[in-house]
TORTIKE-644190 format. One line per 2 residues: number of its first residue (from 1); for each residue x, y, z of N, C-alpha, C. Coordinates in steps of 0.1 Angstrom, whole numbers. Last residue first. Layout:
NUM	X Y Z X Y Z X Y Z; ...
This chain:
361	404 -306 -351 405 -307 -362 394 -296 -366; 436 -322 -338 430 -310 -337 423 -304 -353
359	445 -341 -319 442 -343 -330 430 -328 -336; 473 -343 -295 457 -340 -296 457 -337 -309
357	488 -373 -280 485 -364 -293 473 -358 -294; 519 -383 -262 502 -373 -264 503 -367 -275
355	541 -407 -253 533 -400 -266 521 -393 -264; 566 -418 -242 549 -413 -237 550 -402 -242
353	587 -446 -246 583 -425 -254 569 -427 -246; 596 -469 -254 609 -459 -241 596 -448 -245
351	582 -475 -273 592 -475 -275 599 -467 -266; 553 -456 -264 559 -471 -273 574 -469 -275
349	521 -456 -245 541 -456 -243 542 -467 -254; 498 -426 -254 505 -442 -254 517 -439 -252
347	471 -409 -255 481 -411 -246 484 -425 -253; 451 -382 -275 451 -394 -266 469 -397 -260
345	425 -361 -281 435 -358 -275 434 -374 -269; 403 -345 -307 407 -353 -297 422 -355 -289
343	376 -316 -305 385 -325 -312 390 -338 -299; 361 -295 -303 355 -304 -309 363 -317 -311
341	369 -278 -287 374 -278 -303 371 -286 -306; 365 -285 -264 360 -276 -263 364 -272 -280
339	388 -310 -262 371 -312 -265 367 -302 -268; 413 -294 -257 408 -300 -266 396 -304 -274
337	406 -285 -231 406 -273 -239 407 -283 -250; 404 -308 -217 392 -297 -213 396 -288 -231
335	424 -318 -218 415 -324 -222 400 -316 -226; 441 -297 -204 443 -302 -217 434 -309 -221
333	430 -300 -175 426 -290 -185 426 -288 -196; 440 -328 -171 424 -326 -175 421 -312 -179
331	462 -327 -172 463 -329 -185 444 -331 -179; 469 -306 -144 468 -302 -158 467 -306 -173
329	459 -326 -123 448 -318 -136 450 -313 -144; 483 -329 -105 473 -344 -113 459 -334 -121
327	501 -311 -99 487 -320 -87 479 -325 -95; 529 -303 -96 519 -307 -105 508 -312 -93
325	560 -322 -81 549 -309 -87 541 -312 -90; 581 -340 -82 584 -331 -93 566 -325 -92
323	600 -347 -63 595 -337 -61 596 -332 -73; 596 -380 -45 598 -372 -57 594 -366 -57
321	595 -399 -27 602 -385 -21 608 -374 -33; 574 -418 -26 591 -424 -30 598 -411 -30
319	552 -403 -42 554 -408 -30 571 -415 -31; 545 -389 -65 551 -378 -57 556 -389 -42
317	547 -404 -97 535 -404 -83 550 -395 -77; 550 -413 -123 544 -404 -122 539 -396 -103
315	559 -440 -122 569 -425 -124 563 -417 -126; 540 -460 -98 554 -458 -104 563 -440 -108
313	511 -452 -96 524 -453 -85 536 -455 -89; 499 -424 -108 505 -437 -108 514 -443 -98
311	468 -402 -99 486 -406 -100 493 -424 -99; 447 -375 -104 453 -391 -112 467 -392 -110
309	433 -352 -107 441 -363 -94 448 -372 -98; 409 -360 -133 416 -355 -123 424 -358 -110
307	423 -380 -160 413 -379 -149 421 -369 -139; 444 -381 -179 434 -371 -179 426 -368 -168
305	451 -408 -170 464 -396 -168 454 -386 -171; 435 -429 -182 431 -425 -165 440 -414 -163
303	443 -433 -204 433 -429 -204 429 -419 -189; 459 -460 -203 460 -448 -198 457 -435 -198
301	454 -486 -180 445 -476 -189 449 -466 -188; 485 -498 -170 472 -500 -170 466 -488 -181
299	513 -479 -157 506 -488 -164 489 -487 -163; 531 -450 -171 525 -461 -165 518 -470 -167
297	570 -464 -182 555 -459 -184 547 -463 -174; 600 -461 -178 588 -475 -169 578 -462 -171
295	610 -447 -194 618 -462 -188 607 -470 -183; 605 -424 -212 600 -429 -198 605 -441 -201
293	610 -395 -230 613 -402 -231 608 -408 -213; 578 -375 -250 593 -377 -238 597 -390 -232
291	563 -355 -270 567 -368 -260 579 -365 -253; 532 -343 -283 543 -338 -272 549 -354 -269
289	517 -334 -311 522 -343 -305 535 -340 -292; 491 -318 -330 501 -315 -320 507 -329 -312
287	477 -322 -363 482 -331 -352 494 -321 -344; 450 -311 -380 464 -304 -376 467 -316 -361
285	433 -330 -406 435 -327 -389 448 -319 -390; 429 -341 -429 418 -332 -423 425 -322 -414
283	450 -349 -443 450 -336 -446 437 -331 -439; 453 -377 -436 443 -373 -445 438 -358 -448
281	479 -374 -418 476 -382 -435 469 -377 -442; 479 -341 -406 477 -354 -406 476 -359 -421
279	509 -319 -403 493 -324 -405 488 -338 -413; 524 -311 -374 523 -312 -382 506 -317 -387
277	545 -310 -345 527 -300 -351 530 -304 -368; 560 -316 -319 559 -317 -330 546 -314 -332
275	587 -314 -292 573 -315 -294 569 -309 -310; 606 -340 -273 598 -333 -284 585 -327 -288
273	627 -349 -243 615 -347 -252 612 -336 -264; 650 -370 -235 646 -362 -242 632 -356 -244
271	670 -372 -201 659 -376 -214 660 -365 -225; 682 -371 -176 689 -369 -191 681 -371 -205
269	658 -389 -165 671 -381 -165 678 -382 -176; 627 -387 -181 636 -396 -177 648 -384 -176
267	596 -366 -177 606 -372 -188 619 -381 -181; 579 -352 -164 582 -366 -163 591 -371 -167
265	585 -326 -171 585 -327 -154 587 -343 -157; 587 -321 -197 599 -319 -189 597 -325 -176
263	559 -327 -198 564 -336 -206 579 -337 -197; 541 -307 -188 541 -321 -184 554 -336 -186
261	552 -288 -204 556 -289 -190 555 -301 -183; 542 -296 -230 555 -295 -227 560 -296 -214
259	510 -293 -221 517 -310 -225 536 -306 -222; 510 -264 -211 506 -277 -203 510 -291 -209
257	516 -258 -238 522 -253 -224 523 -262 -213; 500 -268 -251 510 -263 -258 518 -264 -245
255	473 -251 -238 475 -266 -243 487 -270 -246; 478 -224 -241 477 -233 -230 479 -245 -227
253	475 -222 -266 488 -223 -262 488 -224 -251; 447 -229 -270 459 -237 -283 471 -234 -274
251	439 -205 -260 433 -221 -255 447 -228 -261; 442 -184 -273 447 -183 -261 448 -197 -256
249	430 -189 -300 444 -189 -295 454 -191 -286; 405 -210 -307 406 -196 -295 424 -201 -292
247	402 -219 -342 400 -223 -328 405 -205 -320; 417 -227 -374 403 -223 -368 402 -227 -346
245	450 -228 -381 439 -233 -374 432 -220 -375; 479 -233 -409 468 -223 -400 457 -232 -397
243	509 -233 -405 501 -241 -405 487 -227 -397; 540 -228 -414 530 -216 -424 511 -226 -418
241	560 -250 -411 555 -238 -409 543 -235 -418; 560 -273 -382 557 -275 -399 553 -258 -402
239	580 -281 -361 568 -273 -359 570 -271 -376; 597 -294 -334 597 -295 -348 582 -290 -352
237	619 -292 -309 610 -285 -315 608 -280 -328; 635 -307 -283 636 -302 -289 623 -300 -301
235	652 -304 -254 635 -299 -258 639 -298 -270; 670 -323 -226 670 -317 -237 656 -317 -251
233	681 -320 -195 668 -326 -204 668 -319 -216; 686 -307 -172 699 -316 -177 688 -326 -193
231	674 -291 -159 671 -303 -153 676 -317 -161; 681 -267 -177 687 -270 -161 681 -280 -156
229	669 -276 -199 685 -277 -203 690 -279 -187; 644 -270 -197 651 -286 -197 664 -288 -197
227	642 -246 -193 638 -256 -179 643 -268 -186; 648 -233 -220 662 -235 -209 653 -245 -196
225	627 -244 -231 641 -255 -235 646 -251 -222; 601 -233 -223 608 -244 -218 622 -252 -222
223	602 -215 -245 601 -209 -236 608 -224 -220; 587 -229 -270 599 -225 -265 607 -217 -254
221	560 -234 -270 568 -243 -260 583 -242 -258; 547 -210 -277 544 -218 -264 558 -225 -259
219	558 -206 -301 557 -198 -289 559 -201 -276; 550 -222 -317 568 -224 -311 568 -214 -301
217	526 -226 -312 528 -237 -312 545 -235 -303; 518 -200 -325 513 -202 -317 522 -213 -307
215	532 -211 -353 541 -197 -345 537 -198 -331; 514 -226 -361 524 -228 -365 535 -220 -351
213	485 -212 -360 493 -222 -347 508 -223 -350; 478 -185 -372 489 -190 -372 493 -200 -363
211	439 -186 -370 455 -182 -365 467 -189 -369; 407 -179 -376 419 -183 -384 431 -174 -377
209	389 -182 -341 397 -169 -355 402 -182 -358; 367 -180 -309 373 -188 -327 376 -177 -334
207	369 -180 -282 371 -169 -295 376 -177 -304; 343 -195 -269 357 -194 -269 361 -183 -280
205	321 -191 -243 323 -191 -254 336 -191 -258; 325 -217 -214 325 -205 -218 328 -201 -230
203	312 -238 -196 314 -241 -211 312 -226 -218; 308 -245 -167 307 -235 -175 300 -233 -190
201	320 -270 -170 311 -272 -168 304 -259 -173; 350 -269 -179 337 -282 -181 324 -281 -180
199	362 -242 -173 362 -247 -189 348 -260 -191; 352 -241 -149 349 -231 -158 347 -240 -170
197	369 -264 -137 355 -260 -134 345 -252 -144; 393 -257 -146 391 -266 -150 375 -263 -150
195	400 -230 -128 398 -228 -143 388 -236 -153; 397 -238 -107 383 -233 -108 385 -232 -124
193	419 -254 -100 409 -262 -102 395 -252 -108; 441 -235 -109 436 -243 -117 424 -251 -113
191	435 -222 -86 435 -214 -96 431 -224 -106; 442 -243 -67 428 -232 -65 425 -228 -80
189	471 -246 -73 460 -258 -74 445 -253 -76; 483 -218 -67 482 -228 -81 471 -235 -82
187	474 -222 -39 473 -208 -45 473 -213 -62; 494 -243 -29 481 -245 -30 471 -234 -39
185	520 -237 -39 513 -245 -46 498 -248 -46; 521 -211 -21 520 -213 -34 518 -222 -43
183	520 -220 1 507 -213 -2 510 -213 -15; 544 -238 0 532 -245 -3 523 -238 -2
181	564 -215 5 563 -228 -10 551 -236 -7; 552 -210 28 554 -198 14 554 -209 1
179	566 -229 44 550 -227 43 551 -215 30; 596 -233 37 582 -240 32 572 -234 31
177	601 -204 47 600 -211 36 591 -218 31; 592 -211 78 589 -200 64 582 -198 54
175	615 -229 75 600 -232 77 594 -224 72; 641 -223 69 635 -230 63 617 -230 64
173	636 -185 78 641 -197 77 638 -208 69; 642 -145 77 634 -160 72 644 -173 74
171	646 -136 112 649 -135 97 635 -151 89; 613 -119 126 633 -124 132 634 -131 113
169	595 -95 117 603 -101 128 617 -107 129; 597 -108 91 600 -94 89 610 -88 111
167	585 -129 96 601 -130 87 604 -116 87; 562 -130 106 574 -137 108 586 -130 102
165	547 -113 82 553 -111 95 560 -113 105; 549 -138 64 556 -123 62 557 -116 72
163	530 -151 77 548 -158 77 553 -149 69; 510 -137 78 513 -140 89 528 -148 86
161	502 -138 48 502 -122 52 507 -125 68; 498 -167 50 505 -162 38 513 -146 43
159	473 -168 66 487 -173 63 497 -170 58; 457 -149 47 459 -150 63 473 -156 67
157	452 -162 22 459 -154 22 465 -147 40; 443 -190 32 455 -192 30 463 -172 27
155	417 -180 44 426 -186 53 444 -188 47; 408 -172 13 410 -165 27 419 -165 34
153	410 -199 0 419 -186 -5 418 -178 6; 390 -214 9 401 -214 9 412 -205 8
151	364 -202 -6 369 -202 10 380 -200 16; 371 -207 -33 367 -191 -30 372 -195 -15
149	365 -234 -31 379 -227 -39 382 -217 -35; 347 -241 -22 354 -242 -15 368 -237 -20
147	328 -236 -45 328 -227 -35 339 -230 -23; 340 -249 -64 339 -232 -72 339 -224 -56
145	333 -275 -56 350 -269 -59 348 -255 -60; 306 -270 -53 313 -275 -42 325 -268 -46
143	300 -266 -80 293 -259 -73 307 -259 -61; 306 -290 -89 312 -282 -99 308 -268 -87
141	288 -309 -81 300 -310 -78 311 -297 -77; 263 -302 -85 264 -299 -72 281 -300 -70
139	264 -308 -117 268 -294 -110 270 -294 -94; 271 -334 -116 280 -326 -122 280 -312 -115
137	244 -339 -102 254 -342 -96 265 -335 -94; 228 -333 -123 224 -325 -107 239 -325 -98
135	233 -347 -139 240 -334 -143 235 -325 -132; 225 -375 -123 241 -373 -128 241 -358 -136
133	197 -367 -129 206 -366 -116 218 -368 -118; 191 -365 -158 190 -354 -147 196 -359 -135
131	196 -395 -162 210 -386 -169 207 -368 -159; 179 -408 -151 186 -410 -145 202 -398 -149
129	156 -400 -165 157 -394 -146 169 -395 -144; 164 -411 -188 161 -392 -187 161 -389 -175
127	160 -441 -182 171 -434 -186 171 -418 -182; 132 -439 -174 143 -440 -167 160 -438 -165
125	127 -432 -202 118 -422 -187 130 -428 -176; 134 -454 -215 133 -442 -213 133 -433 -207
123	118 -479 -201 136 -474 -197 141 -461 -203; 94 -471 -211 95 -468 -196 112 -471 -193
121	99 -477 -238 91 -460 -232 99 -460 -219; 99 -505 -236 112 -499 -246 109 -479 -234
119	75 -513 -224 87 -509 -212 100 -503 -221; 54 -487 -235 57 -498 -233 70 -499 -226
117	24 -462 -234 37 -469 -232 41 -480 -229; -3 -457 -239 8 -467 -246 19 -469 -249
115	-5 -429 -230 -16 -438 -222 -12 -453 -233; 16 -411 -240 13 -417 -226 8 -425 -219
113	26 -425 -270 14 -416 -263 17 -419 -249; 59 -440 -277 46 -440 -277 40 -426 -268
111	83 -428 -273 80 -433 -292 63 -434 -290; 98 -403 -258 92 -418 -258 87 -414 -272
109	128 -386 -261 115 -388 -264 110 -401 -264; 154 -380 -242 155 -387 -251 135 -390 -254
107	176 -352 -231 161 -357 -236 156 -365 -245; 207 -336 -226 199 -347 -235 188 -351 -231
105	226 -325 -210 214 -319 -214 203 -326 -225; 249 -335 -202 236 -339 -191 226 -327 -194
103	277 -345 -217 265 -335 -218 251 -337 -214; 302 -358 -211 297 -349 -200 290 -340 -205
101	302 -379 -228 314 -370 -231 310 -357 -219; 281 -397 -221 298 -401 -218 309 -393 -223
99	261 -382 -235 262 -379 -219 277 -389 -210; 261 -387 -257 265 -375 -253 269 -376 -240
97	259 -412 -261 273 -410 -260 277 -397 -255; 236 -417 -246 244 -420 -234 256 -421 -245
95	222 -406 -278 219 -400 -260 233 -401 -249; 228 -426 -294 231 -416 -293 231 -403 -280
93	215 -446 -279 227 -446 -282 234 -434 -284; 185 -438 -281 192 -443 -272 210 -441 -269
91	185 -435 -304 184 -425 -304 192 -424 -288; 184 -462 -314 198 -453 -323 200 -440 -314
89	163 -471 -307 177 -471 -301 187 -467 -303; 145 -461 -321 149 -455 -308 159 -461 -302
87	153 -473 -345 153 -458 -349 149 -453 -330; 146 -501 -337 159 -491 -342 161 -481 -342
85	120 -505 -331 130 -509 -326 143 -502 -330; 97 -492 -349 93 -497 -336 110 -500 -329
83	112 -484 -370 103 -476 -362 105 -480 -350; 120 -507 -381 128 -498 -379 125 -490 -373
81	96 -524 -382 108 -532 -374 118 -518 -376; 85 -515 -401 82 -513 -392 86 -517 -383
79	99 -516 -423 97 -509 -422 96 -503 -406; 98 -543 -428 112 -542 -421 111 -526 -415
77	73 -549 -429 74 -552 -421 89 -548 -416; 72 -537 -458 66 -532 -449 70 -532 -433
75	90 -554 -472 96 -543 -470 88 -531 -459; 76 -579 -473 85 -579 -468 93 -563 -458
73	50 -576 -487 52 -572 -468 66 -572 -464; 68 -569 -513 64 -559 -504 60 -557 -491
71	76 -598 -512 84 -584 -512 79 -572 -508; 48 -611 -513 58 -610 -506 70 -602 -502
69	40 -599 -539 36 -601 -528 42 -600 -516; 65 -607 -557 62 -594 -557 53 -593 -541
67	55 -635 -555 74 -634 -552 72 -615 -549; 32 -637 -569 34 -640 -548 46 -634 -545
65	38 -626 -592 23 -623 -583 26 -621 -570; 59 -656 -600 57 -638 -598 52 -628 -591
63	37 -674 -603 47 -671 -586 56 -660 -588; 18 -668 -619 14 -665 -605 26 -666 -594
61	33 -669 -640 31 -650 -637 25 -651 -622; 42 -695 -643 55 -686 -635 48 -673 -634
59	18 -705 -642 27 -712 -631 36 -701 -626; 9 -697 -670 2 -693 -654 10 -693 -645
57	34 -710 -684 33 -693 -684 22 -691 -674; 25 -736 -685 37 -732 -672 38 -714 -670
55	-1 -734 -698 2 -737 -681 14 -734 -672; -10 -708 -715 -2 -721 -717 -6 -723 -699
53	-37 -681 -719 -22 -689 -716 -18 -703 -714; -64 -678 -730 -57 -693 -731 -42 -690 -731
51	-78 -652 -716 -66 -650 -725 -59 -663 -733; -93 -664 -695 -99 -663 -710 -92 -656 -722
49	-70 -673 -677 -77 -689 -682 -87 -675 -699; -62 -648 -671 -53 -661 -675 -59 -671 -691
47	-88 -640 -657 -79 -631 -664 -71 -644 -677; -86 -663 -638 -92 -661 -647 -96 -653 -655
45	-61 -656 -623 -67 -671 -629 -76 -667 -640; -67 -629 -615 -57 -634 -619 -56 -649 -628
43	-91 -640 -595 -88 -629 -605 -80 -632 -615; -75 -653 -572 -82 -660 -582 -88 -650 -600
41	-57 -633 -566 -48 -646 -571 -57 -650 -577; -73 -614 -553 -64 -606 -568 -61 -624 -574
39	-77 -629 -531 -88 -626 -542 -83 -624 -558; -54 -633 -520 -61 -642 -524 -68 -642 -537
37	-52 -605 -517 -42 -608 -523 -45 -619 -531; -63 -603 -492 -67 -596 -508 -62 -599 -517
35	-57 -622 -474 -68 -619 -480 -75 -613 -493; -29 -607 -474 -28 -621 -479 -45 -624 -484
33	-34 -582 -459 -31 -582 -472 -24 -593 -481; -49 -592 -434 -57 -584 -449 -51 -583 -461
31	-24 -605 -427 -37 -610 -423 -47 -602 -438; -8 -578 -424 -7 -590 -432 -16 -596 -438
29	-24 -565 -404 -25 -556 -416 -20 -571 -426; -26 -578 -385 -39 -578 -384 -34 -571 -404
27	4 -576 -380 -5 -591 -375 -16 -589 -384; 6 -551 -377 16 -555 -384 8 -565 -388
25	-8 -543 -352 -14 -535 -364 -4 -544 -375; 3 -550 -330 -3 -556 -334 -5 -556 -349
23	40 -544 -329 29 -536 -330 17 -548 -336; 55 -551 -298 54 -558 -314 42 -554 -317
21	56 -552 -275 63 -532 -283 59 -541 -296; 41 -560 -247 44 -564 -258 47 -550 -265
19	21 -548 -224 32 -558 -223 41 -558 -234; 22 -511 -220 16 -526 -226 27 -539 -228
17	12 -498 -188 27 -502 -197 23 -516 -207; 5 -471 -170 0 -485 -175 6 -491 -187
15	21 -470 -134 21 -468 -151 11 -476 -157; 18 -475 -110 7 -465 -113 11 -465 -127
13	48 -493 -112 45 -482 -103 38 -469 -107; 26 -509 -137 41 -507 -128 44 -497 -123
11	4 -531 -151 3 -519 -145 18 -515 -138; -6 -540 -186 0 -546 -172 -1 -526 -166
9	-20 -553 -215 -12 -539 -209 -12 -547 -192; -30 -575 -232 -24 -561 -238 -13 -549 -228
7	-52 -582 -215 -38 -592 -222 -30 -583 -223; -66 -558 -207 -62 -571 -194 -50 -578 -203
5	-80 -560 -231 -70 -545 -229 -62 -551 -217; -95 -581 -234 -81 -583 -247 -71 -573 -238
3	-111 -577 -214 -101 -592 -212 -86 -585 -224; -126 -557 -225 -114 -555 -211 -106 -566 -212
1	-137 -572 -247 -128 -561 -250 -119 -558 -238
């Protein structure tokens, strides 16, 4: 009996881990129920033989008998092939999709007792250590921005309260200047990075109501024609009326705000952009679509225009002495306030146009 438990199980850092996840009990249960089965088969015979059935009528109730036989380990065995292997990997799967949308609260259960686990168990257990330190991470990260955000702001209002006393002194100049234009972009960047911080990690309740997007929608983005008209760019705004959502208002026209502004800032000279709300083919979804016209999209995955920071080297990037702004997160708040609706939001260039659509549903 030690020799068989010696076959059966191995030892890995102090675990005792059975080699094998193919449940014995499958082996040993066939095994019995071909045995019995035997029995029932000669039974059966001679049931047969003092009824005088013909020969080929034996022939076909006994391969009947087996064809039934069979079908049932069949169905046993798949049974247990769905237990033992599927039904935790489904669980698996399901696990590392939560935790690729950034939910590092998942706990994925071993299938076996403690004292029979197997190595399916023990990537388990490794998986679960490994998704707690990537949400140790998330927050140590989310921690760091929240507290260096707060720091910052000191030194820069010090600044800020010191080139007003310059200027009060002898007149304002270019430099000044500048520095005042860049507390204030940095004073923006702070603001939005804690927002982002809040909205991801946070995950603050939102105010769900039935609202008019419709109105929400021309609110938002009308407000940017005249910025496009003085950067010679023309906005224009096609909005389906009478459209009502479920979601937090305030979020919807943030969103709204942030793709339009994104859109004016990149768009091509003399471009165009649009921004359109209408509802989808299958009448599930309310579709918001923002574009604008681009000559040289960027390239590669563009998936990567969400990520924080994120800049292209081509017509998106600040290097080559372009001053159009922004510090690479406002389409991660946009993404932020999407998902937090359960919904989706993507990116393509077709035809001259960089298309965003969040699919709002």
């Amino acid at each position: 009996m030690k020799t068989l438990k010696n076959r059966l199980f191995t030892s890995e850092n102090g675990i005792r881990i059975k080699k094998t996840r193919f449940p014995v009990s499958v082996f040993w249960t066939c095994i019995g129920i071909c045995t019995v089965m035997s029995g029932v088969h000669q039974g059966v015979i001679v049931a047969m033989d003092k009824l005088k059935l013909s020969g080929i009528l034996q022939t076909h109730l006994l391969l009947l008998f087996w064809v039934l036989v069979a079908a049932g380990m069949a169905l046993y065995i798949r049974r247990k092939m769905k237990i033992t292997y599927e039904l935790p990997l489904q669980r698996i799967s399901k696990a590392i999709r939560k935790v690729a949308k950034g939910d590092f609260s998942v706990d994925i259960p071993t299938t076996n007792a403690p004292d029979k686990l197997d190595y399916l168990d023990l990537m388990i257990l490794d998986l679960n250590r490994m998704i707690k330190e990537l949400g140790s991470i998330e927050t140590l990260k989310t921690d760091f921005i929240s507290n260096v955000s707060h720091e910052i702001k000191t030194p820069l209002a010090i600044i800020s309260a010191n080139t007003e006393v310059l200027e009060m002194v002898s007149e304002p100049n270019e430099w000044t200047v500048s520095i005042k234009n860049q507390i204030t972009r940095l004073n923006g960047l702070l603001k939005e990075l804690l927002s982002l911080a809040k909205m991801e990690e946070e995950k603050p309740a939102l105010t769900m109501a039935d609202f008019n997007i419709s109105d929400a929608v021309y609110d938002a983005a009308s407000p940017f024609t005249t910025l496009a008209e003085t950067k010679g760019k023309k906005l224009t705004i096609d909005v389906a009326n009478g459209l009502s959502y479920h979601g937090d208002e305030g979020a919807i026209r943030q969103l709204v705000s942030i793709l339009t502004e994104n859109a004016v800032k990149y768009a091509d000279e003399g471009g165009e952009i649009a921004v359109k709300l209408f509802t989808s083919h299958n009448g599930k979804e309310t579709d918001l679509e923002v574009s604008n016209t681009c000559k040289e999209p960027p390239q590669g995955d563009l998936t990567k225009l969400f990520d924080r920071f994120y800049r292209d080297d081509s017509s998106r990037s600040r290097s080559k002495g372009e001053k159009k702004g922004g510090y690479g997160i406002g389409l991660s708040i946009a993404q932020a306030i999407v998902r937090s609706h359960k919904s989706k939001i993507s990116c393509k260039a077709e035809n001259g146009m960089m298309i965003f659509t969040a699919q709002l549903k």
